[in-house]
TORKOL-4160 file (C-alpha; in steps of 0.2 Angstrom, whole numbers, padded with zeros to 4 digits, m for minus):
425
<pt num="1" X="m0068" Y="m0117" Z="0011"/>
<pt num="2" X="m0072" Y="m0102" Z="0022"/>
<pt num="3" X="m0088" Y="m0095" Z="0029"/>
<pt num="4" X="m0078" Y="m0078" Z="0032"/>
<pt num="5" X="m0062" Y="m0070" Z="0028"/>
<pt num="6" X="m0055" Y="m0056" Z="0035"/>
<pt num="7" X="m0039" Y="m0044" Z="0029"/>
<pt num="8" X="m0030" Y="m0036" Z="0039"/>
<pt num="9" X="m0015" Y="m0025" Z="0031"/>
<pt num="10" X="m0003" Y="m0020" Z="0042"/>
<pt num="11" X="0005" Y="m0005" Z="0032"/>
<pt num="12" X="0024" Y="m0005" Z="0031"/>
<pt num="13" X="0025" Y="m0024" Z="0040"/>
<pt num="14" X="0042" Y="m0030" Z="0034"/>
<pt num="15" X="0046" Y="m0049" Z="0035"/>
<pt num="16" X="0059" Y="m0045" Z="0049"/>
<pt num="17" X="0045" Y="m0038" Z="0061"/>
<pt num="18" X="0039" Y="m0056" Z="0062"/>
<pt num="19" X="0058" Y="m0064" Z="0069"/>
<pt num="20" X="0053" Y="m0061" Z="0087"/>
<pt num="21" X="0037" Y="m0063" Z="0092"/>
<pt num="22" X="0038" Y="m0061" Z="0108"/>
<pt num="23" X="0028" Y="m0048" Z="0114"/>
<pt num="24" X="0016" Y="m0052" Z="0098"/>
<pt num="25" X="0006" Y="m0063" Z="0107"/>
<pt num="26" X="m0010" Y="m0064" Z="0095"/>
<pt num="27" X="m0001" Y="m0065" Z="0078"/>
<pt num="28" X="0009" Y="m0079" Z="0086"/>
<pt num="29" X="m0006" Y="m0085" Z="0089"/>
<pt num="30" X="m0012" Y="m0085" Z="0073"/>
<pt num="31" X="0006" Y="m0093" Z="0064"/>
<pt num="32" X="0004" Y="m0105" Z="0075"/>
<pt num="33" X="m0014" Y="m0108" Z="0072"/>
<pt num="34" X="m0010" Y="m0106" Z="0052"/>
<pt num="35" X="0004" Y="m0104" Z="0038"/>
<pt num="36" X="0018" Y="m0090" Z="0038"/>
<pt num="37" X="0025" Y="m0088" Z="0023"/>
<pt num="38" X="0039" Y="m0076" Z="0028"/>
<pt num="39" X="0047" Y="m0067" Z="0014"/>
<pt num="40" X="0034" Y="m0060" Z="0005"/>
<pt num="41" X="0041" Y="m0051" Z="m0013"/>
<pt num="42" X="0030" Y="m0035" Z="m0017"/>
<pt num="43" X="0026" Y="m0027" Z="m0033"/>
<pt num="44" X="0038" Y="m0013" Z="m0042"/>
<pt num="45" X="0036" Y="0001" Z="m0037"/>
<pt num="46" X="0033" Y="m0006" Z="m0019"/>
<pt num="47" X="0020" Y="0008" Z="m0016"/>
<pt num="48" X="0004" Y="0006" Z="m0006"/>
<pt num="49" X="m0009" Y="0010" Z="m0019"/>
<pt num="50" X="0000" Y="m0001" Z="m0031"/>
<pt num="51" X="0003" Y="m0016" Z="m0020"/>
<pt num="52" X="m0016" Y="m0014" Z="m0012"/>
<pt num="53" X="m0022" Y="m0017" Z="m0030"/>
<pt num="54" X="m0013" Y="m0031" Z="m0032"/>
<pt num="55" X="m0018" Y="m0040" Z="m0017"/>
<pt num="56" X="m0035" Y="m0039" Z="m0022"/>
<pt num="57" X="m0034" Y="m0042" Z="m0039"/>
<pt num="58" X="m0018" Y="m0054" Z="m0042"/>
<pt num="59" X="m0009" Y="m0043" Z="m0054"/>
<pt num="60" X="0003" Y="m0033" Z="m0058"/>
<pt num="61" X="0002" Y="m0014" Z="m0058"/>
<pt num="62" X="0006" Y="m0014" Z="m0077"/>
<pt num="63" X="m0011" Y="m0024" Z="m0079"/>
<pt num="64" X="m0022" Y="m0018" Z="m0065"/>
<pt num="65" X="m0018" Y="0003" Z="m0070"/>
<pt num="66" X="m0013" Y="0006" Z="m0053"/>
<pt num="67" X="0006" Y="0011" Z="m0057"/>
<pt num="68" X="0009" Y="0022" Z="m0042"/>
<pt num="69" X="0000" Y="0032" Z="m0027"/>
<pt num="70" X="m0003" Y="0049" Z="m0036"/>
<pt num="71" X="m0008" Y="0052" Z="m0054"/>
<pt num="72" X="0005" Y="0063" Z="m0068"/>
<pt num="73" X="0002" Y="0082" Z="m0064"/>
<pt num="74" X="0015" Y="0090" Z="m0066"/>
<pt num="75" X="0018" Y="0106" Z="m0056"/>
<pt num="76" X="0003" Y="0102" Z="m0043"/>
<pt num="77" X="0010" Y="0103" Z="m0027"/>
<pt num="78" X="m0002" Y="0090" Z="m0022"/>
<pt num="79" X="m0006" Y="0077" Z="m0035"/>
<pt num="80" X="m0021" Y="0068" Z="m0034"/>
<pt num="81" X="m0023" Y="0050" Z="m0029"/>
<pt num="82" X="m0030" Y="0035" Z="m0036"/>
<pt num="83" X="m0044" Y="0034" Z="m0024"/>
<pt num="84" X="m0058" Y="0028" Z="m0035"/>
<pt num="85" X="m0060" Y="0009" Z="m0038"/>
<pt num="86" X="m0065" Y="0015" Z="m0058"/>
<pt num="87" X="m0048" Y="0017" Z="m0059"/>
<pt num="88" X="m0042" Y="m0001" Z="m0057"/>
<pt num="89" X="m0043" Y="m0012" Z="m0076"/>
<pt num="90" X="m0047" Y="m0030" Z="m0070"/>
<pt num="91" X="m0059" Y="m0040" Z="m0059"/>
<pt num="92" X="m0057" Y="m0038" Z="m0039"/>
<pt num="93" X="m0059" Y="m0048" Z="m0025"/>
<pt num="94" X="m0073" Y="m0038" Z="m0019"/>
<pt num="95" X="m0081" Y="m0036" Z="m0036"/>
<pt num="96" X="m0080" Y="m0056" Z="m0035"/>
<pt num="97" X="m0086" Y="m0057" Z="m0020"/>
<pt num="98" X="m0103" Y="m0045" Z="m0024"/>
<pt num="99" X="m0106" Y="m0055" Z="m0040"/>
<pt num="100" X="m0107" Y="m0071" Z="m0027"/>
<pt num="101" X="m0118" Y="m0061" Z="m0020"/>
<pt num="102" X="m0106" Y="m0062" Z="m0004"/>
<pt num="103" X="m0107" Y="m0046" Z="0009"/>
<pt num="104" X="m0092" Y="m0034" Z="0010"/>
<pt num="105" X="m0085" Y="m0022" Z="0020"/>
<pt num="106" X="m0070" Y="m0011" Z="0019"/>
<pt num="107" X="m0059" Y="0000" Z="0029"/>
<pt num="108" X="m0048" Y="0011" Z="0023"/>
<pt num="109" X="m0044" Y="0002" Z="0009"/>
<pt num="110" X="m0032" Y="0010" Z="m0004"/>
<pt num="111" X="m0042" Y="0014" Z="m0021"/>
<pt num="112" X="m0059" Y="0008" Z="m0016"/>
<pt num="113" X="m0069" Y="0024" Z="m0013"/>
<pt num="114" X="m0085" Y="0023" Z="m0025"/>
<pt num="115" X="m0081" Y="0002" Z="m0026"/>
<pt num="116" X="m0100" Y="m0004" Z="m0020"/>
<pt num="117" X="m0093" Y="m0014" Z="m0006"/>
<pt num="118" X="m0108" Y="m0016" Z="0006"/>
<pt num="119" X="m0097" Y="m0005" Z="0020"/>
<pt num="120" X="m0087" Y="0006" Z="0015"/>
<pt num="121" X="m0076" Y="0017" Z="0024"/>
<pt num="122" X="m0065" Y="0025" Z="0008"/>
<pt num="123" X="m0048" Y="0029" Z="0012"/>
<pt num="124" X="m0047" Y="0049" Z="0004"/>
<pt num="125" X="m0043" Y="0065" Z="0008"/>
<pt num="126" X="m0046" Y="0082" Z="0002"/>
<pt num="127" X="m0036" Y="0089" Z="m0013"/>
<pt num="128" X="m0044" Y="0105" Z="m0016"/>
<pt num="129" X="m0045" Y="0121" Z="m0006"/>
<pt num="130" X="m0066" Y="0119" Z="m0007"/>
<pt num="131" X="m0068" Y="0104" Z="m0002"/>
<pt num="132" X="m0065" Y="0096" Z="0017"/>
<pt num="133" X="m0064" Y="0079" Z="0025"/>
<pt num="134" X="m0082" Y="0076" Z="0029"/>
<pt num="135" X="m0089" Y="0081" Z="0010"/>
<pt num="136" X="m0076" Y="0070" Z="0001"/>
<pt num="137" X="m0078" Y="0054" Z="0014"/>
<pt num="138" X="m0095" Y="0052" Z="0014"/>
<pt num="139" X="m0094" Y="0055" Z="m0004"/>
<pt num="140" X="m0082" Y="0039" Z="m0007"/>
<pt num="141" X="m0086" Y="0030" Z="0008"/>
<pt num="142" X="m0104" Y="0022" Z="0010"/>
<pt num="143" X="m0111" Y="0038" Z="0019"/>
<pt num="144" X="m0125" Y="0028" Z="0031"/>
<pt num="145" X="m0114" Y="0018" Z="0036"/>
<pt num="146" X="m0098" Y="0030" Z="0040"/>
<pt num="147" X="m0110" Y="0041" Z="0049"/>
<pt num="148" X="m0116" Y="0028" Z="0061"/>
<pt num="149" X="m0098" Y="0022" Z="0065"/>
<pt num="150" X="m0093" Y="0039" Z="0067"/>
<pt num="151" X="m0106" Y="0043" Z="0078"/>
<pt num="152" X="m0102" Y="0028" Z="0089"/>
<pt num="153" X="m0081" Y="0030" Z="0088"/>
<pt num="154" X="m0079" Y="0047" Z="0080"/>
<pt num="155" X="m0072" Y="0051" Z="0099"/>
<pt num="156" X="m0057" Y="0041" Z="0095"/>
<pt num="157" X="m0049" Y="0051" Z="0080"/>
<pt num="158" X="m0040" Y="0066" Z="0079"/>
<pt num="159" X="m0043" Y="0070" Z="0062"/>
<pt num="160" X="m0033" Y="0060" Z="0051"/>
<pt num="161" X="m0017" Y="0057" Z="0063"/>
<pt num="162" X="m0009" Y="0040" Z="0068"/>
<pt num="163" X="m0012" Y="0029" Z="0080"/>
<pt num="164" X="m0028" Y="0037" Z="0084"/>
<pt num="165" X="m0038" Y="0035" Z="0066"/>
<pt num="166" X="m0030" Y="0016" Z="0069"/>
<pt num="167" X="m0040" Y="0014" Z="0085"/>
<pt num="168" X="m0055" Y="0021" Z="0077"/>
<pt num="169" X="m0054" Y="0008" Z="0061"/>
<pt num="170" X="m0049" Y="m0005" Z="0075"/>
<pt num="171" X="m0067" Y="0000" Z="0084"/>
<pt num="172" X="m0077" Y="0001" Z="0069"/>
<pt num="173" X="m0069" Y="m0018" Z="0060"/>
<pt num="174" X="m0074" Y="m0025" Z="0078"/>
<pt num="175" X="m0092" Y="m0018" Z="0079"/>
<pt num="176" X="m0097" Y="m0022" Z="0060"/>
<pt num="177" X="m0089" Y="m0037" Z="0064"/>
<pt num="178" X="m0104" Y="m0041" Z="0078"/>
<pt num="179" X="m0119" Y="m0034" Z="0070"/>
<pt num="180" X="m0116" Y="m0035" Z="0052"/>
<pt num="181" X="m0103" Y="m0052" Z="0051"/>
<pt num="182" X="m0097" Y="m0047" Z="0031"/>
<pt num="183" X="m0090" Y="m0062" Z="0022"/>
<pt num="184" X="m0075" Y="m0053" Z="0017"/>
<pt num="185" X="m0069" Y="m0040" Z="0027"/>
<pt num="186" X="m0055" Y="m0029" Z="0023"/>
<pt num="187" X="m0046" Y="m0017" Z="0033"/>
<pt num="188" X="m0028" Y="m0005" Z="0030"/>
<pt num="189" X="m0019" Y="0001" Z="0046"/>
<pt num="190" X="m0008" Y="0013" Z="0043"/>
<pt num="191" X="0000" Y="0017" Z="0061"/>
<pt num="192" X="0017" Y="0009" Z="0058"/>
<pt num="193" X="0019" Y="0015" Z="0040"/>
<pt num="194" X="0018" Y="0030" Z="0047"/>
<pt num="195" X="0029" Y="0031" Z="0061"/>
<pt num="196" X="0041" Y="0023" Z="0050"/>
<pt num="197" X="0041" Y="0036" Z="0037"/>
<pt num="198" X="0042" Y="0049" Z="0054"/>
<pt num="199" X="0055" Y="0041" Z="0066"/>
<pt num="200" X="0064" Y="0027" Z="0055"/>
<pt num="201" X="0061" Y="0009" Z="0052"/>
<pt num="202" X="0067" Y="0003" Z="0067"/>
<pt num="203" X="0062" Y="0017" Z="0077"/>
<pt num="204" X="0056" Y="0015" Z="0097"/>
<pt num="205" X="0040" Y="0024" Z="0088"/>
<pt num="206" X="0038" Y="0010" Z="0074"/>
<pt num="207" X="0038" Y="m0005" Z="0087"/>
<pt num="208" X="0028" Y="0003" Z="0098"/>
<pt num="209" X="0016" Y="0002" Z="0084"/>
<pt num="210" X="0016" Y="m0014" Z="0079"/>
<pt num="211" X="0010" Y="m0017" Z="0098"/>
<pt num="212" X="m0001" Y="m0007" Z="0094"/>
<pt num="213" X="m0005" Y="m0019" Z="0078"/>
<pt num="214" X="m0005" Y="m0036" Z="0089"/>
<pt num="215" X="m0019" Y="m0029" Z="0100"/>
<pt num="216" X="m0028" Y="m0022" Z="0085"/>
<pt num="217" X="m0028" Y="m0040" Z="0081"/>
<pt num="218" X="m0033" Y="m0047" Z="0097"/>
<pt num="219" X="m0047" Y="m0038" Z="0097"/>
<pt num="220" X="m0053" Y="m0040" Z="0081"/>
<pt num="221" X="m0050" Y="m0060" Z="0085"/>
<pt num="222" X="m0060" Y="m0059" Z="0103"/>
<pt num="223" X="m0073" Y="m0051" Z="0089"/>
<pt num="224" X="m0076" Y="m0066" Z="0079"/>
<pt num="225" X="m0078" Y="m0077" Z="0095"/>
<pt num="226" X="m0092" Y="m0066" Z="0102"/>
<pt num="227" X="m0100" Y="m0065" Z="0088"/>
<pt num="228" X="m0101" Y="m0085" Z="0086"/>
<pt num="229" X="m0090" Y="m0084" Z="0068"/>
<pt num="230" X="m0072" Y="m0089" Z="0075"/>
<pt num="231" X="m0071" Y="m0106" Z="0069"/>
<pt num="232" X="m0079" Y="m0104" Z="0052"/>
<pt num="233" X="m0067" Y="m0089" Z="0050"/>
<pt num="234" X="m0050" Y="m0087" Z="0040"/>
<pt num="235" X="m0039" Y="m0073" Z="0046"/>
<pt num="236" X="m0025" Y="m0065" Z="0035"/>
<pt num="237" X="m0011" Y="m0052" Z="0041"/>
<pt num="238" X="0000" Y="m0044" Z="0028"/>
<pt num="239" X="0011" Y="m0031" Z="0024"/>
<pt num="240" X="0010" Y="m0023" Z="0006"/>
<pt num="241" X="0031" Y="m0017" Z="0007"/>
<pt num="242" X="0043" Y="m0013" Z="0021"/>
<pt num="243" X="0053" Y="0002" Z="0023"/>
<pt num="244" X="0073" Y="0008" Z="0019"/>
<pt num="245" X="0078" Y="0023" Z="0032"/>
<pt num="246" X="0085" Y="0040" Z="0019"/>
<pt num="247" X="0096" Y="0053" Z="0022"/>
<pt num="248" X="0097" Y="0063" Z="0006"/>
<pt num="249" X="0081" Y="0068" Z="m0007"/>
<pt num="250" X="0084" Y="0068" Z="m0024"/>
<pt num="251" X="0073" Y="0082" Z="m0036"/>
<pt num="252" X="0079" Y="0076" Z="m0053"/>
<pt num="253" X="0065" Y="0088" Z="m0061"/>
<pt num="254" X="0078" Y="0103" Z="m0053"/>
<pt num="255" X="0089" Y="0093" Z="m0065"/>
<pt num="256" X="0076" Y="0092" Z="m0080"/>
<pt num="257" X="0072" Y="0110" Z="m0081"/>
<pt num="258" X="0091" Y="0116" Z="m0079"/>
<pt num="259" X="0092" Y="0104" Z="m0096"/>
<pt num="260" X="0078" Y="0115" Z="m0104"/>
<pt num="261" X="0065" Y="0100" Z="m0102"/>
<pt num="262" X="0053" Y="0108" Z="m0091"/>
<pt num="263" X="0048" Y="0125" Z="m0094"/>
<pt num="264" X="0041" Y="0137" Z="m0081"/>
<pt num="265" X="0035" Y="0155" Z="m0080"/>
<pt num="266" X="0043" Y="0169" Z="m0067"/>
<pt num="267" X="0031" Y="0161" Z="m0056"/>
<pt num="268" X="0039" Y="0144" Z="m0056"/>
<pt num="269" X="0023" Y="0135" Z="m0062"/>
<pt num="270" X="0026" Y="0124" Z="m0076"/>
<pt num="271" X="0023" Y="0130" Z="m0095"/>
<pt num="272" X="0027" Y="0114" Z="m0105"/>
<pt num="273" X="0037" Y="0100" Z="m0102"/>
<pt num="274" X="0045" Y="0089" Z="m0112"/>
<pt num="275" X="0054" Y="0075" Z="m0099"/>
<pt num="276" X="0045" Y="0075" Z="m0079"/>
<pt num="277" X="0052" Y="0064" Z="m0065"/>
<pt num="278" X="0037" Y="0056" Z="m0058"/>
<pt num="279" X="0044" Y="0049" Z="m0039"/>
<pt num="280" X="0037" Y="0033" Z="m0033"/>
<pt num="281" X="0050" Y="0040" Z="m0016"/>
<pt num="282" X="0064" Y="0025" Z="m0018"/>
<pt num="283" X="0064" Y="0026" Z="m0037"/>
<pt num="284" X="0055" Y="0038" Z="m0049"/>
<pt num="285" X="0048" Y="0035" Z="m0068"/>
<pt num="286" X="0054" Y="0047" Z="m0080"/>
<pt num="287" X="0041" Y="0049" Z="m0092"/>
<pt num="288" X="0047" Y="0059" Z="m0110"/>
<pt num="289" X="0035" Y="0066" Z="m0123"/>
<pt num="290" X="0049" Y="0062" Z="m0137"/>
<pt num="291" X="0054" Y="0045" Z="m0134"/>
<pt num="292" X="0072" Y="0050" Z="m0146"/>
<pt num="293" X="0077" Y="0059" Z="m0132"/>
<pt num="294" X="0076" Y="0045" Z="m0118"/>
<pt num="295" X="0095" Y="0038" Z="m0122"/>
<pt num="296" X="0102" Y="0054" Z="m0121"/>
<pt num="297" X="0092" Y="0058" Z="m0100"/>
<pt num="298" X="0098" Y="0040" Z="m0096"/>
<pt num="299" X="0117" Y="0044" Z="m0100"/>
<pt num="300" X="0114" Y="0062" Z="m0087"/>
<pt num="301" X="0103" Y="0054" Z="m0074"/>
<pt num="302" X="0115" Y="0038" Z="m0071"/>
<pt num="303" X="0129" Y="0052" Z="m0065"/>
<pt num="304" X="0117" Y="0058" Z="m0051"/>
<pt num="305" X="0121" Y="0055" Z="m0036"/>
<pt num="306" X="0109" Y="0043" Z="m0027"/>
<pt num="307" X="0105" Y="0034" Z="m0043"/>
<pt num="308" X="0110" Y="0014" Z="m0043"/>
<pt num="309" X="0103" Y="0011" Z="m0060"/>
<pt num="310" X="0094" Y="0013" Z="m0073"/>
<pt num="311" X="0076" Y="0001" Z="m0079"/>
<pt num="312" X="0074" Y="0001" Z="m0097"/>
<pt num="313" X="0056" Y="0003" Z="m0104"/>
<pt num="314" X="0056" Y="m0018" Z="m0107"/>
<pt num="315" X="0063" Y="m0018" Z="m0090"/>
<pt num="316" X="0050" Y="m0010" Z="m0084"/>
<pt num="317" X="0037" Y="m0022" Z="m0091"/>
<pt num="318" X="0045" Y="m0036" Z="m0085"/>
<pt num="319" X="0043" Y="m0030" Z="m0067"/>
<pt num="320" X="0025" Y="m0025" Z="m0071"/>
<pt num="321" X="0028" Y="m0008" Z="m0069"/>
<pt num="322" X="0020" Y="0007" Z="m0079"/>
<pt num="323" X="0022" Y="0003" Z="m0099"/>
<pt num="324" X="0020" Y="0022" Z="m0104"/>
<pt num="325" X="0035" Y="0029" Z="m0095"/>
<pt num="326" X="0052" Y="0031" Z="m0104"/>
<pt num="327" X="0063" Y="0022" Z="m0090"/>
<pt num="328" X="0065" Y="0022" Z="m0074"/>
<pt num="329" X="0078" Y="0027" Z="m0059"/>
<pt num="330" X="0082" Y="0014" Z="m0043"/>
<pt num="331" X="0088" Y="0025" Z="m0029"/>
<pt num="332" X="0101" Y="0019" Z="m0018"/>
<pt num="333" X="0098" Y="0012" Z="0001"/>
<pt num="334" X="0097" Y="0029" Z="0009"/>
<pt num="335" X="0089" Y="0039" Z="m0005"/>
<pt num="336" X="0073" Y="0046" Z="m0011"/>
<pt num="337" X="0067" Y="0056" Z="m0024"/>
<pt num="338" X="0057" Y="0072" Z="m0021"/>
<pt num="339" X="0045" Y="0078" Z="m0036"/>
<pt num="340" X="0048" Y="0098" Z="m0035"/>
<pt num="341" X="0054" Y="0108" Z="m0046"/>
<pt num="342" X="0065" Y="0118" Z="m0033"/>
<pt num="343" X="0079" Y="0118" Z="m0021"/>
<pt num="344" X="0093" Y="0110" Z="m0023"/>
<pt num="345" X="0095" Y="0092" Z="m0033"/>
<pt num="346" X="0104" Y="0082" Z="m0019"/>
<pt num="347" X="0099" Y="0089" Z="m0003"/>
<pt num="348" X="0104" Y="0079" Z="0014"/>
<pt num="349" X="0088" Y="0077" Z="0026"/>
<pt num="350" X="0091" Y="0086" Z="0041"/>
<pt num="351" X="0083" Y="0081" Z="0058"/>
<pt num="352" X="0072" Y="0097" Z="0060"/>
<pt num="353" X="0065" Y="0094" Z="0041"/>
<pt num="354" X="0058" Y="0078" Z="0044"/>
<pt num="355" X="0037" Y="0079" Z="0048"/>
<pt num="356" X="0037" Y="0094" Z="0035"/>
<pt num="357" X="0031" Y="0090" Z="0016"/>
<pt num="358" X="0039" Y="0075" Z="0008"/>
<pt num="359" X="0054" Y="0074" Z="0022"/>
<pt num="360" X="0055" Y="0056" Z="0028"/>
<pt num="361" X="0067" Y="0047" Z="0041"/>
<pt num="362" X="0060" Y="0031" Z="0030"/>
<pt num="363" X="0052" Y="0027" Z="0015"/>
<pt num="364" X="0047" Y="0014" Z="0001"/>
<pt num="365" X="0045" Y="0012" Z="m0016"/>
<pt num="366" X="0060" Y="0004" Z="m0020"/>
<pt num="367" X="0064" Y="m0012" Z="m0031"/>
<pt num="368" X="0055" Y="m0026" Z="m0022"/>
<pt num="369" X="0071" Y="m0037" Z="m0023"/>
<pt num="370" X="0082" Y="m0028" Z="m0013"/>
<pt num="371" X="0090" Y="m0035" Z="0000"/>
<pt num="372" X="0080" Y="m0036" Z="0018"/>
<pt num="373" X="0065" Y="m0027" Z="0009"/>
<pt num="374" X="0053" Y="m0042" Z="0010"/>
<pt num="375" X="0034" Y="m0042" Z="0019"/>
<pt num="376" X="0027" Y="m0055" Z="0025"/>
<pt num="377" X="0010" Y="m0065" Z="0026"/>
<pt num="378" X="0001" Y="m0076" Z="0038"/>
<pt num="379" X="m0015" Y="m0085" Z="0035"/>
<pt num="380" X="m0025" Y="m0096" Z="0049"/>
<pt num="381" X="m0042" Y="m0103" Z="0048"/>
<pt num="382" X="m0051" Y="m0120" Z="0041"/>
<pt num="383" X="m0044" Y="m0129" Z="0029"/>
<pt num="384" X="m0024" Y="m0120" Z="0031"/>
<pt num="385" X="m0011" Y="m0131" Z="0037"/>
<pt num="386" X="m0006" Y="m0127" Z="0055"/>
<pt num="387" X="0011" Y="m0123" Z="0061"/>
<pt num="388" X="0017" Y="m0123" Z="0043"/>
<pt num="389" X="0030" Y="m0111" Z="0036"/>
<pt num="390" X="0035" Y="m0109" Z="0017"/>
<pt num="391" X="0050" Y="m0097" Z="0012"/>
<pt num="392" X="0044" Y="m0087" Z="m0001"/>
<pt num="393" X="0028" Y="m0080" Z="m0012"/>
<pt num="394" X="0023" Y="m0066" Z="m0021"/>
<pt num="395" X="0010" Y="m0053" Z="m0016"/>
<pt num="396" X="0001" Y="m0055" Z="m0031"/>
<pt num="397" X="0000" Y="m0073" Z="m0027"/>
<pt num="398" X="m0012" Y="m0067" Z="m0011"/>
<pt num="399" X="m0028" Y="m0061" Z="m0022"/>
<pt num="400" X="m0030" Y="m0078" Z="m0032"/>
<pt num="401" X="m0027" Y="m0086" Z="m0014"/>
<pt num="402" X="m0041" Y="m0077" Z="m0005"/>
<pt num="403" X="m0052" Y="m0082" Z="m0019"/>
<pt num="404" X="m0049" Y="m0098" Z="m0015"/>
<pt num="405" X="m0053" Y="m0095" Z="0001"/>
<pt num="406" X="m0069" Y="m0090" Z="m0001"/>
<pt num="407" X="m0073" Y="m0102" Z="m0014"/>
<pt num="408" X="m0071" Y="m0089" Z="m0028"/>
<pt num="409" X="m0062" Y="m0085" Z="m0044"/>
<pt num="410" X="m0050" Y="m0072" Z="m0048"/>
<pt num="411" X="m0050" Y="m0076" Z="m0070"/>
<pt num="412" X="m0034" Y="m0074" Z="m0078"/>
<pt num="413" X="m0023" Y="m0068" Z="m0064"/>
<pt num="414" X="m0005" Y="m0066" Z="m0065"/>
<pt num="415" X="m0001" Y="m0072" Z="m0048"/>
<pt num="416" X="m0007" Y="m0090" Z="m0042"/>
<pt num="417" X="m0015" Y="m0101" Z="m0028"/>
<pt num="418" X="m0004" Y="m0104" Z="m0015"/>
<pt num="419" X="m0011" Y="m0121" Z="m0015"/>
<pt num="420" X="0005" Y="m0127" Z="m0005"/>
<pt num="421" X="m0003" Y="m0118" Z="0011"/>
<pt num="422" X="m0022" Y="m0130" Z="0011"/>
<pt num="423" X="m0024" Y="m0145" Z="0024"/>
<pt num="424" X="m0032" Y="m0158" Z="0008"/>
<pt num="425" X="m0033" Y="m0171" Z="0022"/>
């Protein structure tokens, strides 16, 4: 249906950031060119990694493996993340697209590093005191590649900081876009997200970036007309989740090893641990050795402050969360959990915390059906309706559509075609 598709995931883009597009000029552009469909229902927990995975693969994070951003280690100050594509259980879009024998190109794309797309540039970071950013990036990223857009926009970073790694992605989409014209091109910008989590949802800093994000776009659009592919192209902008602004962290693992479920040496590092709060920031899975002893947390946890309720483990499933953990706890509109085994359990957020470790203005994560939580998703090119707008989808409904796009197949998905959204005329 499309000669090209390209992706472009605005991080953090809520389904109210698209109410006045008055100074958005090129994504107007595009929703009236296309279809906006304007509440846009995540995946639970409404985490990056999680909902990036879904996107491309058009299920649930119970299916696809990708059940939150960082993996169970209990004690590590700094979990690992799921970087590496091996860890995601079911077809992609790009592993579709490959087989087609398709060309593919990536940019920052959560959980992609080591994935085989033609140009890679892996979203990863180092977690060990031996390694650095240049060893584990050219390790997931495809090397040639990174070097030679790093040596033609490397200028443009400062290390991994917003918005400047933003106006190098922005460079690099619009160059391989000119001399290497991918089929399917997928790109994550993360500078609202993180202005977001910094100075609030709807902070001066977080609308200043989502300027920043309409002239990303423009750019990348002027792109596809100089290099002759405009018309045959289909553009996509989506947000994977939106953001609630906090005031007070919750460490429920202060709680857990109080109760004698956590044990630690004089050191404070963990010895064994029969119950661990695993934070997903607006909720948190509670994942218990001894499932006899699950009724007994839930009866304690629901008496913390912060807590609006309890998920059963079939509640879990039925929102396609992580089958292997005991149950789950839903923050409150103003909460988040903290994973540390320190410090106080509630502690109020004060300004001159915020910027260090895990202290947020903002954050995500939460139940995808709260109220005013919703992204968003606009879709332009040949064969979408134009000037169309529908109510309501699901992001695992975008993979499946995508596919379509490009004249593939995503087997057995969970989500489904947004047929609704093609011009059959």
């Amino acid at each position: 249906m499309s000669q090209y598709l390209i992706v472009l995931s605005l991080d953090a883009l809520g389904a109210e950031d698209l109410e006045d597009l008055s100074e958005l000029d090129a994504i107007a552009e595009l929703i009236e060119k296309g279809v906006h469909i304007k509440q846009v229902e995540s995946i639970y927990p409404s985490l990056t990694y999680p909902a990036h995975t879904s996107i491309i693969t058009g299920h649930y994070p119970k299916t696809h493996g990708i059940v939150n951003n960082t993996k169970i280690e209990p004690g590590k100050a700094s979990p690992d993340w799921f970087w590496f594509k091996k860890s995601i259980r079911v077809p992609t879009l790009y592993d579709k697209a490959k087989e087609a024998g398709l060309k593919t190109a990536a940019f920052l794309w959560p959980v992609a590093a080591k994935s085989g797309i033609d140009y890679n540039i892996a979203e990863i970071f180092p977690n060990r005191f031996w390694l650095n950013q240049v060893v584990v990036s050219l390790w997931g990223s495809s090397p040639r590649f990174l070097l030679e857009m790093n040596k033609k926009f490397g200028h443009l970073r400062k290390g991994i900081e917003q918005p400047e790694l933003d106006h190098f992605l922005t460079e690099a989409v619009v160059d391989t876009i000119l001399h290497k014209q991918p089929r399917l091109l997928l790109a994550h910008f993360v500078d609202m997200d993180s202005m977001r989590h910094a100075y609030g949802v709807q902070s001066k800093e977080a609308k200043e970036a989502l300027k920043r994000h309409n002239t990303r776009v423009r750019r990348i659009i002027e792109a596809t007309k100089e290099a002759g592919i405009y018309d045959e192209t289909t553009f996509v902008i989506l947000g994977d989740h939106y953001q609630i602004d906090v005031d007070t962290a919750i460490r429920l693992n202060v709680l857990l090893r109080e109760m004698g479920y956590i044990e630690t040496n004089q050191n404070g590092e963990i010895i064994s641990w029969q119950a661990y709060a695993k934070s997903t920031d607006g909720s948190s899975y509670i994942y218990c050795k001894d499932p006899s002893i699950c009724e007994t947390l839930q009866q304690e946890l629901i008496k913390v402050e912060g807590i609006e309720r309890i998920l059963t483990r079939p509640e879990i499933i039925e929102k396609g969360a992580d089958p292997e953990a005991c149950f789950m706890v839903e923050g409150k509109p103003g909460y988040f959990f903290m994973e540390q085994l320190n410090g106080e359990l509630i502690e109020k957020v004060l300004p001159e915390k915020v910027g260090e470790p895990d202290y947020y203005k903002a954050v995500h994560g939460y139940d995808p059906k709260k109220e005013n939580y919703q992204t968003t998703l606009v879709i332009a090119g040949p064969k979408i309706k134009q000037h169309t707008t529908f109510e309501k989808a699901r992001l695992i409904d975008e993979g499946p559509t995508f596919a379509r796009i490009l004249g593939l197949d995503l087997p057995d998905a969970e989500g489904r075609v947004l047929e609704e959204i093609f011009n059959t005329q």
